[in-house]
C-alpha positions, 0 to 999 in steps of 0.5 A: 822341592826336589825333583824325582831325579834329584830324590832318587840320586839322594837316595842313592848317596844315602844308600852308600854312607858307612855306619861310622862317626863322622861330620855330614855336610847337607847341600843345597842346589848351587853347592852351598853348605845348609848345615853340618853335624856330627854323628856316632852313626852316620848312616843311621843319624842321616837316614833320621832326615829323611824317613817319611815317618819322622817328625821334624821341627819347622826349622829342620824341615825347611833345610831337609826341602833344600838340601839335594845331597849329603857329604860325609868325613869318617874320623876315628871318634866322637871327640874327633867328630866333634873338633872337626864339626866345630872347624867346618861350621867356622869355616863354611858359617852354615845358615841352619846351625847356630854359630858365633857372628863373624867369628873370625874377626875376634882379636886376639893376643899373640906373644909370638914364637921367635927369639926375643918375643913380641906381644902383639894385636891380631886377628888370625890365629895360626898354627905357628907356635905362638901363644894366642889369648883371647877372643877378645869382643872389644879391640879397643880394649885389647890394645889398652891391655897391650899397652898396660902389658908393655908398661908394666914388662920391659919388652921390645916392640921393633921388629928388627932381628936381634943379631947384636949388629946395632950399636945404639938403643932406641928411644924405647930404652931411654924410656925404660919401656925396654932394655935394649937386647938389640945392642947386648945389654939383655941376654936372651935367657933374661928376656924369656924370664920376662916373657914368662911373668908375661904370660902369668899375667895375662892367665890371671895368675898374679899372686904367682906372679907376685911371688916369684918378682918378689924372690927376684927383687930380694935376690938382686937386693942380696947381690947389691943390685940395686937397680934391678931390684928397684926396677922389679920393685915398680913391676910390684907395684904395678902389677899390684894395682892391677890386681887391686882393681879385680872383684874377689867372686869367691874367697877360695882359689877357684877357676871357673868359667861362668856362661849366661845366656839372653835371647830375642828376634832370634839372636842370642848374646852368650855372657862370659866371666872368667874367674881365676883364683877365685877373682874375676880376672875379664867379661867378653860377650858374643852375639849367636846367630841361627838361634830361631827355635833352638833349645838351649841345650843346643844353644850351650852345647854350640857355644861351648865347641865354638868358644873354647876351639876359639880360646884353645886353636885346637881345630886349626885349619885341617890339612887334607880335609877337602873343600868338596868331598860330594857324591855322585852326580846328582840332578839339578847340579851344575855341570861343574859340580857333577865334575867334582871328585867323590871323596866322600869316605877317603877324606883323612881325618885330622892328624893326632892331638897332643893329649896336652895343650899348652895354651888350653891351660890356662884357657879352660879352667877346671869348672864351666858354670852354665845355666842349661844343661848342653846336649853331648855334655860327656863327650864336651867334657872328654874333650876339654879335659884332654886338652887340659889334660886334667879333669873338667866338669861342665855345672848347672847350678841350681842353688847358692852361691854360684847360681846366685853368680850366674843370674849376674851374668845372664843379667850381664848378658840381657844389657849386651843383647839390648844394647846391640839390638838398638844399634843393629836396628839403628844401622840397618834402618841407615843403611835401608835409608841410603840404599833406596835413596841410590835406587831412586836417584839412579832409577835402578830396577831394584835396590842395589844390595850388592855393589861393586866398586872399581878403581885403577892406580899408577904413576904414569903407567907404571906398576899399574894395578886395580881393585874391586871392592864389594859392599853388600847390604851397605857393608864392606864384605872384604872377603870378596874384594879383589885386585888385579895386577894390569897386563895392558902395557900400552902406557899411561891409559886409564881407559883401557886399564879399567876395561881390561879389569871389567872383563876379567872380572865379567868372564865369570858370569857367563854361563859355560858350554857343554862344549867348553866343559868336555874339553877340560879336564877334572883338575882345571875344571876344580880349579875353575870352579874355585875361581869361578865361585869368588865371582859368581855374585852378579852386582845390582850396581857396578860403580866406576870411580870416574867421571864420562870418559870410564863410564863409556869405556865401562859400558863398551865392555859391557855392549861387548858381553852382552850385560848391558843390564848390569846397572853401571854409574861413575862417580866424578871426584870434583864435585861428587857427581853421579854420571849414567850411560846415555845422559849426558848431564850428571845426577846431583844429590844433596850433600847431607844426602844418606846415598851419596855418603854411602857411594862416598864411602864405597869409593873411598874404600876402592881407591884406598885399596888400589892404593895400597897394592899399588904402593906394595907393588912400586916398593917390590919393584924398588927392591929388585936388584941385578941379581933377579935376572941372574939364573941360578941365584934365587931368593935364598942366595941372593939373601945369602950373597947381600948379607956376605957382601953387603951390595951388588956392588961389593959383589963386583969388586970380590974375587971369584973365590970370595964369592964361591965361598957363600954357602950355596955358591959353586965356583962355575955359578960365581964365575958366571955371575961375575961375568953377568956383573961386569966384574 
């Protein structure tokens, strides 16, 4: 429950909210984000929540007793209000809206934008050019789908400029799985032409896919070129059995989207079939969490903003929109937080679309079948039509035909929703088995949920460095791993490296001073914070990879800051020993033991990390030359003089004027690097 003074203050920032769209942001106390929505009125939508008179759902009134303020971003629009709304719930993933599960690790299919494209597997879409298809919900099958692609179509797959310098094709070549532009024998408009059958491929456009290979095939032949048209010929077929694979759904050429849905222990799993020239080109399914007690117009209505901002990447990150756009000081806040800057009615909105998307294209189709008739229907269908930049209708079908189709989905749906309750409640009660397992055998005061794990890596103090990864619940939560670059330069020294990295990472839990507060300013302040919120989870269990010798320098560390009841143990590689402060003989847990695999697993993954940073770090070092000393040759020079010479050497040997003469280079700057050089 709020206090008086946080009710006062609240009112207060509601009092201010302008009467315009826009996307609110409720808070909770320690700055978390409880729900996001949007608004034509945003005074009048956020004055609803709190009226005494108003009647609110259970799950409404839960998050109105958490909230203690109310952030607000003006746009110009609903449609606006809409894209933007989509893009904070993704980003800030609030516990009061319902939203895909770990949406942002979806694949996705990315032919990207250089010259001579590459298709390739990612899982982060950017705002780089590059057409994105996807999400896909099974990685395993999106990497058959790439590797059916570089079958079926020539393409490079090295990532080696195409500068014509090579003098010999690869193996790829050979294999006929590429022809070669890195050496001529492909010229640049050719491959595009490729690409582009590509891309008709993958949107499910195979008759015009067909057609136009086969017009080339019959144009090579008329040439007399008659590998060409052989080559194009095996496309054909390929391309064919591909298609002869597919289920015809209807005889006409129809584009349709077709969404189901199927709901239990408050998830929800939202089936799709996607339907292009009247066939059933994929299926994907996506798992909905905070779905408790919502209706499923609500439910429809957030699938269908999440999904398609998804397919389409028109939310990508917004520049400008700030990460804190809060009120005034409000009570019961921490003092960091009252320190913020009020942004509330000055955050820019996103910058103007294209009316037309190219990628939405192909990614929303002319009709999206639903089973529930989605709340904001008009303003979803504005939206998506503008982006395709022709009309899209969303439809419930109520008989015939489609509506037949759509129970097939939702029956889809059921069987996907089933299967992964029984592995979520299979995984869970394992991982419940081997956390209590730890806290018994460690003799925790309570079940670790959150444990850290350390490691340092080097080859005799060199490029040392050391990492911290977090498991929460008995998973990996990687965006909260860290690594840090090691500043002790006193040699090869385990011991210290790893106090080193327990106390910058330690600082954070400490509570700061008003003292210390008043003497930083609104600029370092917001920057503290920003690092101060990545480490400010204490840990049930800190777990140093090692045996005696780090655990006492770790526990000296904690004596020091006074944690001591931070709970710590290290684990000795040798025999997979568990070592505790004050006991001197290790714990021994049986080998087939649920806690001892889980603290396995969460080593292995610390040492893995430290590793690879470690290796990043020594091949850097292994790059460096003598022109990174040199002032006034940065990064774009020293490329620019490697690539005229070739080696440092080589720069030795030049003349002055040689070397004045690369773009970028004066005749002083050259002089004095020849000097610097011993040229």
């Amino acid at each position: 429950m709020l206090s008086s003074e946080e009710r006062t203050a609240l009112q207060q920032r509601i009092a201010q909210i302008p009467d315009a769209p826009g996307v609110y942001q409720m808070m909770g106390r320690d700055g978390d984000v409880l729900y996001i929505g949007k608004a034509i009125s945003l005074r009048n939508r956020v004055r609803s929540y709190f009226q005494d008179s108003a009647a609110h759902h259970i799950r409404t009134e839960a998050m109105i007793e958490r909230a203690v303020d109310v952030r607000t971003i003006v746009v110009t629009n609903e449609i606006e209000a809409l894209i933007l709304e989509a893009n904070l719930i993704k980003r800030y993933q609030p516990p009061f809206n319902v939203r895909l599960r770990d949406d942002k690790r979806y694949p996705y299919l990315k032919v990207t934008n250089e010259p001579f494209p590459r298709v390739v597997f990612t899982r982060v879409v950017k705002d780089d050019g590059a057409r994105y298809f996807g999400p896909y919900t099974n990685a395993h099958g999106l990497r058959e789908l790439i590797d059916l692609v570089r079958l079926v179509f020539p393409l490079r797959t090295c990532r080696e400029p195409i500068d014509g310098k090579r003098y010999r094709p690869c193996l790829q070549y050979h294999i006929k799985r590429c022809l070669a532009p890195c050496v001529g024998y492909q010229n640049e408009a050719d491959y595009d032409a490729t690409i582009e059958e590509v891309v008709l491929f993958l949107e499910g456009k195979q008759e015009s896919l067909l057609a136009r290979l086969q017009d080339e095939m019959a144009q090579a032949a008329e040439s007399l070129n008659f590998e060409t048209a052989a080559r194009l010929r095996d496309r054909i077929v390929q391309v064919r059995r591909v298609t002869e694979g597919q289920k015809v759904v209807w005889k006409s050429r129809l584009d349709m989207d077709l969404i189901a849905a199927a709901r239990s222990q408050g998830q929800a799993c939202m089936q799709v079939f996607m339907v292009r020239g009247g066939k059933l080109i994929g299926q994907e399914h996506f798992i909905l969490e905070g779905v408790y007690e919502q209706t499923d117009a609500t439910l429809f209505a957030e699938f269908l903003k999440q999904f398609y901002t998804a397919r389409t990447g028109d939310a990508p990150e917004i520049h400008g929109i700030p990460a804190f756009a809060t009120a005034p000081e409000t009570p019961g806040i921490s003092a960091f937080a009252k320190q913020r800057t009020a942004r509330a009615n000055e955050a820019p909105v996103p910058e103007k679309r294209q009316r037309h998307n190219p990628r939405a294209t192909s990614a929303i189709p002319k009709e999206i079948l639903v089973q529930a008739d989605p709340t904001e229907r008009g303003v979803i269908e504005a939206w998506l039509s503008e982006l395709k930049g022709q009309r899209v209708r969303v439809l419930v079908p109520q008989r015939g035909a489609r509506a037949e189709y759509l129970r097939l989905v939702q029956k889809n749906a059921e069987q996907n929703l089933k299967a992964f309750l029984v592995h979520q409640e299979v995984q869970e009660t394992a991982q419940a088995r081997s956390l209590t397992e730890l806290a018994d055998a460690l003799e925790l005061p309570k079940i670790p949920h959150r444990i850290e794990c350390y490691d340092i890596s080097n080859i005799q103090g060199t490029n040392p460095v050391s990492s911290m990864v977090v498991f929460v619940e008995g998973r990996p939560k990687k965006s909260d791993y860290r690594k840090f670059k090691i500043q002790y330069e006193g040699g090869p020294n385990d011991f210290a490296m790893m106090q080193e990295t327990l106390r910058r990472r330690l600082r954070y839990l400490r509570r700061e001073t008003d003292a210390d507060i008043a003497h930083e300013s609104i600029d370092a302040l917001t920057k503290q914070l920003a690092r101060k919120e990545k480490f400010n989870k204490t840990p049930d269990l800190l777990l140093i990879d090692g045996g005696k010798g780090q655990l006492s320098a770790v526990a000296e560390v904690l004596e020091e800051m006074d944690m001591t009841g931070i709970p710590v143990a290290g684990l000795a590689k040798e025999h997979e020993w568990l070592y505790v402060p004050g006991q001197s003989e290790p714990i021994v847990l049986p080998p087939n033991s649920a806690g001892l695999h889980l603290i396995m697993r969460v080593r292995d993954e610390a040492h893995r990390f430290a590793v690879t940073y470690h290796r990043q770090r020594r091949a850097k070092e292994m790059t460096r030359s003598a022109l990174d000393a040199f002032e006034g040759v940065g990064p774009v020079r020293k490329k620019r003089l490697l690539s005229a010479f070739g080696s440092v050497a080589a720069i030795r040997r030049a003349g002055v004027d040689e070397v004045a003469a690369v773009k970028g280079m004066t005749p002083a700057l050259a002089s004095r690097l020849k000097a610097a050089l011993g040229g």
